[in-house]
N, C-alpha and C positions, 0 to 999 in steps of 0.2 A: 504494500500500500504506500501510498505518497501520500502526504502530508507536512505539518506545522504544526510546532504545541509556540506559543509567544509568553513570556514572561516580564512583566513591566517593574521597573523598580522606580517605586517612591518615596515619598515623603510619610512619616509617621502619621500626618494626617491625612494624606492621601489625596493632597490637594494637587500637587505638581509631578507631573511625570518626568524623573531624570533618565530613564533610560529603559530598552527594551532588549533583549535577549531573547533573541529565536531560535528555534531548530527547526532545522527541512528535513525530509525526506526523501532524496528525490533517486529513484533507478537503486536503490540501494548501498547507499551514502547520505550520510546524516552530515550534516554541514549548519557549522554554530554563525552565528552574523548578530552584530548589535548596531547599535544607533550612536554608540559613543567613541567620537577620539580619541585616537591613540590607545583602542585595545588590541593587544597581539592574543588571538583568540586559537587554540588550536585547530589541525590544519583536518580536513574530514576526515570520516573516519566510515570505513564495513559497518553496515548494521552488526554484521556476526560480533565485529571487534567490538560494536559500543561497551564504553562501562560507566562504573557510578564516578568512575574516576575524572574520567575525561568530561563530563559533565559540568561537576565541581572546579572542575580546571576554568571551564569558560565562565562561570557564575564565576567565579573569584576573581576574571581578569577585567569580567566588568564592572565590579563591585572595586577594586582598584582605581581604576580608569574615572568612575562617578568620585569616590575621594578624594584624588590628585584634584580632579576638576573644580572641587570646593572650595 
């Protein structure tokens, strides 16, 4: 299947969106993409290979990236 799951990160009140974090699906490669400058987000990856790892790796480089940016 092809698809998208989008994850937005904000503010504690949930007024301003600083950033979003996606994942595709596409032909059997998951491929991470965000909205924010200057994240180095890992590079895609096999379905078979996906892990909890590599997940975590791109939430962390955008979670960085919104930081720096503050």
């Amino acid at each position: 299947m092809e698809g998208s799951v989008i994850y937005r990160v904000k503010t504690t009140e949930g007024v301003r969106l600083f950033a979003k974090l996606e994942f595709d699906l596409t032909y059997g490669e998951v491929i991470a993409s965000s909205t924010v400058a200057g994240t180095h987000l890992p590079s895609s990856v096999p379905l078979i290979e996906l892990s909890r790892e590599w997940a975590e790796a791109a939430a962390e480089e955008v979670l960085i990236a919104v930081l720096n940016a503050a």
